[in-house]
N, C-alpha and C positions, 0 to 999 in steps of 0.2 A: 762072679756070676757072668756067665757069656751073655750077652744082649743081639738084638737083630739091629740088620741095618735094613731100609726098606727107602731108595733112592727111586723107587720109582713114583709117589706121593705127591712129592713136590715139583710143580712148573716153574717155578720159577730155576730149581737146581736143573731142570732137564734142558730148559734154553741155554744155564750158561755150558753145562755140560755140552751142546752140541756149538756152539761157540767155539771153545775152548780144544776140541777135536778137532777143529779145520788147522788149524794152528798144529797142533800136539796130536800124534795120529795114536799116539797110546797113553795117553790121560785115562781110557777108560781101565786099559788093564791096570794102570798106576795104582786104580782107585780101587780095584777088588783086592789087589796085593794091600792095602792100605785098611780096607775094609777087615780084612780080615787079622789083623794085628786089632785093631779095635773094639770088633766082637769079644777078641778074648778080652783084653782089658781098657775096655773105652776112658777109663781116666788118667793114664799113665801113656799108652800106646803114639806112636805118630805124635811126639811133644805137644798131649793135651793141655787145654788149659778152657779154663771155665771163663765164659764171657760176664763181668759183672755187669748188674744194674737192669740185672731183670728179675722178675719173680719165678723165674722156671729153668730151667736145664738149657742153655744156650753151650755148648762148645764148639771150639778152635782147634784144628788138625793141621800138621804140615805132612803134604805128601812130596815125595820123593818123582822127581819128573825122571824120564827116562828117556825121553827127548833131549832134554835140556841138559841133561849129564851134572844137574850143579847140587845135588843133594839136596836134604828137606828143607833148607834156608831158603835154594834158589828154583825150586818145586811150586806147587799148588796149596792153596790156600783151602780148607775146608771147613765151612762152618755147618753146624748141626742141632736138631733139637730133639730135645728128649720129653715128652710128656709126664706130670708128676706119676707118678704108681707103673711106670712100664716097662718093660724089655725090649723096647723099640726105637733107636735113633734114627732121627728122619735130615738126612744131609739137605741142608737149604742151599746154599749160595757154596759154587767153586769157582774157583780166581787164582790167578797168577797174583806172586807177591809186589810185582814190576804195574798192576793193577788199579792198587790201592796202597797206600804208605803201609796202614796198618791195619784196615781189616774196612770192610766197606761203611758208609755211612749208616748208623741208628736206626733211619727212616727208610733205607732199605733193607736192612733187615728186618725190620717190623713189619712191610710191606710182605717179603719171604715167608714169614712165618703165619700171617693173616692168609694168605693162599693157601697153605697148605693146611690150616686150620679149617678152611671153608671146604677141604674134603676129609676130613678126622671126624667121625661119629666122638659126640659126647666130649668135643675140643672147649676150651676156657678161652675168652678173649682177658685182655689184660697184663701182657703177659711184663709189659714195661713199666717200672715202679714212675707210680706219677701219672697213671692211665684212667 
């Protein structure tokens, strides 16, 4: 099932997005070329993988930098949320892998996804087991 992507939702993705383009002058294209492997199949596409230890759809993307020439290992980091019941991925946080070891701290993604929430008609808080 194809799904949307809808990056323009979330502030906190659009500050690091415009970060991350002073640096990277095509990060953006990186990420529709990126985007669009994903749509077609968001669980597999761009080395998915599902972030444990939440109660909702959090995933992990490796984009492929085009800058950086180093492939999706040494590319951009994309994490994303999916609301229970939708066809809509809402990309939070992009990063360099040189960034964070392994993927940003908990409390900032929690923070990512409460923004983005506070503009999502009919959004659930809780989204972290133990909330």
């Amino acid at each position: 099932m194809p799904i949307q992507i809808d990056d323009s939702a979330s502030p906190t993705f659009q500050k690091a997005l415009r970060e991350l383009s002073k640096q990277y002058r095509h990060v953006g294209e990186d990420l529709k070329r990126a985007y669009e492997a994903i749509s077609a199949d968001p669980w597999h596409a761009c080395n998915a993988r599902r972030i444990p230890g939440t109660s909702h759809e959090l995933w992990k993307y490796r984009v492929r930098s085009s800058d950086r020439k180093r492939g999706g290992r040494g590319g951009f980091r994309l994490i994303a949320y999916r609301p229970p019941g939708s066809d809509v991925l809402y990309p939070l946080i992009v990063y360099t892998h040189s960034q964070y070891e392994g993927q940003p701290p908990d409390r900032q993604i929690k923070r990512a996804i409460e923004s983005l929430l506070g503009s999502l008609p009919g959004a659930q808080p809780g989204l972290f087991d133990g909330d």
